[in-house]
N, C-alpha and C positions, 0 to 999 in steps of 0.2 A: 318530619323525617320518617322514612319508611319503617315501617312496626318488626318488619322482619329484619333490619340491620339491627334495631336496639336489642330484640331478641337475642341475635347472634353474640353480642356482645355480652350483655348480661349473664346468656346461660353459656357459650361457648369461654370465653376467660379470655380468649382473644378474636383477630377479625384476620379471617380467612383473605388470601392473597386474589383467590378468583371471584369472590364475593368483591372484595374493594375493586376490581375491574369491571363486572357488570353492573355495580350499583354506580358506577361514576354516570355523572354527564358527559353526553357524546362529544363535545369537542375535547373532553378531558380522556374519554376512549380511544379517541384520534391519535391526539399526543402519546398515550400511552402505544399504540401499535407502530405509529413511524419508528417510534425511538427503539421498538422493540425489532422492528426491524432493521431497523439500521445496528443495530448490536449482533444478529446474527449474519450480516453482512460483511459488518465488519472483522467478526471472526472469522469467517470463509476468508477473508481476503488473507488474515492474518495468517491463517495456516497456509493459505499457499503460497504468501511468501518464503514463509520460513524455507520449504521445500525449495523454493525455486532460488533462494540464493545458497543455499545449500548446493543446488544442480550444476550453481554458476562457479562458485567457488572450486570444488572438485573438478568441474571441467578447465579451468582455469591452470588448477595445479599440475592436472596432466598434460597439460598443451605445453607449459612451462619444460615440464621436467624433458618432453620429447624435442621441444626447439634448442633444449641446451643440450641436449647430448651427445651434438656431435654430427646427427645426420645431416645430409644437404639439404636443403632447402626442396628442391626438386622432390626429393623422396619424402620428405614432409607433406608438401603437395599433392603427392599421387596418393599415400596415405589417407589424407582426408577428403579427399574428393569425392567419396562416398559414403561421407557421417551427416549427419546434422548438427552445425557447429555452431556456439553459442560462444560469446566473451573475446578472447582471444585469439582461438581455433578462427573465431569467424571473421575477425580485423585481419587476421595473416592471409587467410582465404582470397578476400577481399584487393589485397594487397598484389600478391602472387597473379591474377585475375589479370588485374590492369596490366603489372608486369610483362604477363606475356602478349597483353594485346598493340603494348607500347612498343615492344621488339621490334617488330616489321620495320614501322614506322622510321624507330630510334633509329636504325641500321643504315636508313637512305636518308634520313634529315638528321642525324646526330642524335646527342643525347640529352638535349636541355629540353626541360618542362618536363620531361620524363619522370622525375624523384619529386617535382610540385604534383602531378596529377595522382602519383600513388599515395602520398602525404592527404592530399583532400581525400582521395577514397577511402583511406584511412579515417578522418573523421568523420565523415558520413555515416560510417559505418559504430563508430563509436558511439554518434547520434542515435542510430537503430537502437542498440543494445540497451544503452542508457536508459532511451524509449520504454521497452519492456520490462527492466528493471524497476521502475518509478512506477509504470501503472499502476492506477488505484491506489496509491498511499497519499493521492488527495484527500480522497474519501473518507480515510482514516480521521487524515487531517481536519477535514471539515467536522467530522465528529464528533472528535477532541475537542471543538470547540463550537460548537453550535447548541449538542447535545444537553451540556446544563442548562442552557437559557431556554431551548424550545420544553423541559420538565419542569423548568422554573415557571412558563408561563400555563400548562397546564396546573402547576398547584396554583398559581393565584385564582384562576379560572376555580377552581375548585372551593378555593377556600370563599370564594366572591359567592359562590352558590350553596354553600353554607352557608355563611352567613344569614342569604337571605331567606333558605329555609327554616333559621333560628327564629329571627324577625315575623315570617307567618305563623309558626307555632308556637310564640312567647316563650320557648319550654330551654331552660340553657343546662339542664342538665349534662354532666360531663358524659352519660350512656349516649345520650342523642348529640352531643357534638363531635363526640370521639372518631367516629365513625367517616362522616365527612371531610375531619379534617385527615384522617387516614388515607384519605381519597385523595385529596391533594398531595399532601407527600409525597405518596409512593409515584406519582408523576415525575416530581426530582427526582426521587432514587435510582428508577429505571434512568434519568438521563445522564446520573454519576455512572451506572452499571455500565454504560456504553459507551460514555465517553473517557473515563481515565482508562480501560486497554489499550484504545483507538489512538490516546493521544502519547501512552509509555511505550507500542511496537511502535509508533510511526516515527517518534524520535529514535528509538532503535536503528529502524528499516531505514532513515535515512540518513544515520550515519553509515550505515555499511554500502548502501550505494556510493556514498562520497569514498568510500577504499576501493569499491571495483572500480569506479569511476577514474581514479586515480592509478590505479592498476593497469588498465589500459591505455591510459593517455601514458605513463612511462613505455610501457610495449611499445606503443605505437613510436614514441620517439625510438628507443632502441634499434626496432626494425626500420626505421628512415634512416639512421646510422649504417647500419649494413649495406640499407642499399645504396647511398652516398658513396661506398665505400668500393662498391663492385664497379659501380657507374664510373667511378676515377679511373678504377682498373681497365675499363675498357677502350677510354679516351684516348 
């Protein structure tokens, strides 16, 4: 075992966190920076979920509170036709779109298929949202659950390299094993550190996709109600 970790030990009273890093064996440095990376990835992603279902919510509530209130539909329309519309804003958007491209049409062949092709545009478009919603909380996922086992197989790795460094040096005192087996360890540690956030927001982040998700597939019904409803009226 290297003279300057039992040193550290001895005279320091404990074993420094960047010393147990550079003194590992390289496949055990490996393990230790995936994981480490994968931890501040994970948090980038984490924070910009939060923000971005935060964005979605809020935008959600004001689409709501302006589709109930009474104005026409039309003036809804012209309203937003020059936002960038995310959740609901952008399934109504979407809706309204076909609506008027179906008009012409409707007018000289009737009005069927008319309320199926805005109902699919509808979902498609629910599909999109959902889409960016979900991004990256695979990743999470995989993390939450990879993460121990790729730390787990670095401390074995470590601990196997210990060992065999006890074996060349007959020496088993606890100054000279402590150090190694410190080595190992902290290989797990870092892959609890990154993976129980990974795996408590993504169950988070994926129950509140299943509310907006759910959010919008009622909208979307609601607004296929309406227009079922004008459709009649014009028959």
């Amino acid at each position: 075992m290297d003279p300057v970790t039992t040193d550290t030990v001895a005279q320091g009273g404990h074993i420094s966190i960047w010393h147990l890093v550079w003194q590992a064996s390289f496949p055990v440095q490996l393990v230790m920076l995936g994981l480490a990376l994968a931890s501040i990835w994970g948090w980038a992603i984490i924070i910009e979920k939060f923000f971005a279902f935060r964005r979605m919510n809020a935008a959600n509530d004001r689409f709501e509170q302006s589709f109930w209130s009474g104005q026409s539909l039309e003036d809804l329309y012209l309203a937003l036709g020059n936002r960038t519309n995310i959740g609901l804003a952008a399934i109504f958007m979407a809706a309204m779109r076909e609506w008027k491209r179906s008009q012409d049409a409707a007018m000289r062949a009737g009005f069927q298929g008319v309320q199926k092709r805005i109902e699919k545009v509808m979902d498609v478009q629910i599909q999109k949202e959902m889409h960016d919603v979900e991004s990256r909380l695979l990743f999470l996922a995989t993390t939450g659950s990879a993460a121990p086992f790729i730390g787990l197989f670095g401390t074995v790795w470590g601990i196997m390299t210990s060992f065999q460094a006890i074996a060349n040096s007959q020496n088993t005192n606890l100054a000279v094993v402590a150090p190694g087996i410190a080595e190992a360890l902290f290989a797990t540690a870092i892959g609890l550190v990154a993976a129980i956030p990974a795996t408590i927001f993504y169950n988070m982040y994926t129950a509140d996709a299943g509310r907006i998700g759910a959010r919008l597939e009622n909208f979307a019904d609601e607004f296929s109600a309406i227009i079922s409803r004008q459709l009649d009226e014009r028959v």
